[in-house]
One Martini backbone bead per residue (centre of mass of N, CA, C, O) as a GRO file, in nm:
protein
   83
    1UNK     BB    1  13.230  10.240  14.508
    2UNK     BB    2  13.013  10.253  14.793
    3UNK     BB    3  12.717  10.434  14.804
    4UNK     BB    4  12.642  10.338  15.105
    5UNK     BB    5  12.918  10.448  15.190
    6UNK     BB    6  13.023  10.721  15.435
    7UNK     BB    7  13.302  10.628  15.521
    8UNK     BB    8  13.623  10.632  15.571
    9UNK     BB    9  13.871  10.381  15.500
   10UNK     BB   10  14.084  10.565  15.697
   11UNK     BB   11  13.928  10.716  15.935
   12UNK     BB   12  13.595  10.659  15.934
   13UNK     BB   13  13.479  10.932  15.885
   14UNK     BB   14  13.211  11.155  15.762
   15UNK     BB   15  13.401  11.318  15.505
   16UNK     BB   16  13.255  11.295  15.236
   17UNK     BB   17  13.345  11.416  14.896
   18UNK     BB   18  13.180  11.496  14.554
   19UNK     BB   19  13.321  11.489  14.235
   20UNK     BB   20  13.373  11.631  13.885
   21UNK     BB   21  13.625  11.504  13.612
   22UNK     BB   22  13.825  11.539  13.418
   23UNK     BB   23  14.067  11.278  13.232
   24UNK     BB   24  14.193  11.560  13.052
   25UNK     BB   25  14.357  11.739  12.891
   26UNK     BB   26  14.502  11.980  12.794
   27UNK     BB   27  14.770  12.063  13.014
   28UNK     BB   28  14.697  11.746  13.061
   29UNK     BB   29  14.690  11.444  13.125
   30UNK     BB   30  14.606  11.128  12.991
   31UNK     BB   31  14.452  10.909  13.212
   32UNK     BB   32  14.204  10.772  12.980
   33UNK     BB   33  14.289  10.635  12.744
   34UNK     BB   34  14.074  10.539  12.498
   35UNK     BB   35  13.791  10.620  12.659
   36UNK     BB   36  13.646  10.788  12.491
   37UNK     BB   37  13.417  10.976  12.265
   38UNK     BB   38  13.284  11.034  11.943
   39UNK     BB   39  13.218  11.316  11.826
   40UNK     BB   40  12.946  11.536  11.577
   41UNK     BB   41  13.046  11.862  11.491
   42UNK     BB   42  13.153  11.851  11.157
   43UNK     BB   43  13.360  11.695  11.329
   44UNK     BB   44  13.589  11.559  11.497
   45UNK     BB   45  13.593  11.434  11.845
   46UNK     BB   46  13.683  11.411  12.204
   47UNK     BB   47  13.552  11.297  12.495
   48UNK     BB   48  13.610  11.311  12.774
   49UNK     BB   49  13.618  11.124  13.057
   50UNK     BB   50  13.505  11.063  13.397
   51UNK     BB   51  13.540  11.174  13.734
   52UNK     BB   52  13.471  11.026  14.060
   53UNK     BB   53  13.563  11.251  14.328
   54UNK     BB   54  13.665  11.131  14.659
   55UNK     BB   55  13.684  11.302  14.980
   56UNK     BB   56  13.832  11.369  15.300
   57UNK     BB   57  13.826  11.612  15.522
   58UNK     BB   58  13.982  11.492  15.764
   59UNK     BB   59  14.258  11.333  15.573
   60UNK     BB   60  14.276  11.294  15.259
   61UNK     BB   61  14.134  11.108  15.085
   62UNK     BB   62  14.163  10.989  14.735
   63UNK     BB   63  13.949  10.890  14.503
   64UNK     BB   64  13.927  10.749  14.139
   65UNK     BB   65  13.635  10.725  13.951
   66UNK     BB   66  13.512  10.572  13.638
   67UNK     BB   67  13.324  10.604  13.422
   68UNK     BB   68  13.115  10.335  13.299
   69UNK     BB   69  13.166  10.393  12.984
   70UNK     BB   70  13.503  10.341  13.037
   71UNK     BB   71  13.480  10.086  13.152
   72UNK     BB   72  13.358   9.942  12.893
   73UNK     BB   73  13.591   9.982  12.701
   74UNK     BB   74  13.862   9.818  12.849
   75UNK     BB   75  13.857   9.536  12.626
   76UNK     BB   76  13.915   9.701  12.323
   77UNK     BB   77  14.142   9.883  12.446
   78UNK     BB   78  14.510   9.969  12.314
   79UNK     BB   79  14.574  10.133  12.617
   80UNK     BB   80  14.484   9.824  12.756
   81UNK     BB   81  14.536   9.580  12.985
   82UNK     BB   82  14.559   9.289  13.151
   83UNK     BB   83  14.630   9.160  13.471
   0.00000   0.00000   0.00000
């Protein structure tokens, strides 16, 4: 999404907000599969990949854009094709 952009591409009003959430894992779907990056505190973990989501207050609509370092990863992982 074009950070300059404050209008929301559906309904035009300025009622954008945004926050950041995991991209899964715990009791839901693993969205961004093999993008996560992996830690060592003593033993392997995967730390899942992050999402900047934004709503408009307004109409509701929803964007969730991966964070760039998930997106760098898109072209080595093999949970994922280009179409």
């Amino acid at each position: 999404m074009n950070t300059d952009r404050k209008n929301c591409p559906e309904c035009g009003t300025q009622s954008l907000f945004q926050s950041t959430t995991n991209a899964g894992g715990g009791y839901g779907p693993v969205l961004l599969p093999g993008l996560g990056k992996m830690a060592f505190w003593g033993k392997v973990q995967t730390v899942m990949p992050q999402f900047r989501v934004v709503v408009c207050a307004a109409c509701g609509l929803t964007r969730f854009y991966a964070e760039a370092a998930a997106c760098a990863r898109l072209p080595e992982a093999d949970n994922w094709q280009r179409i």
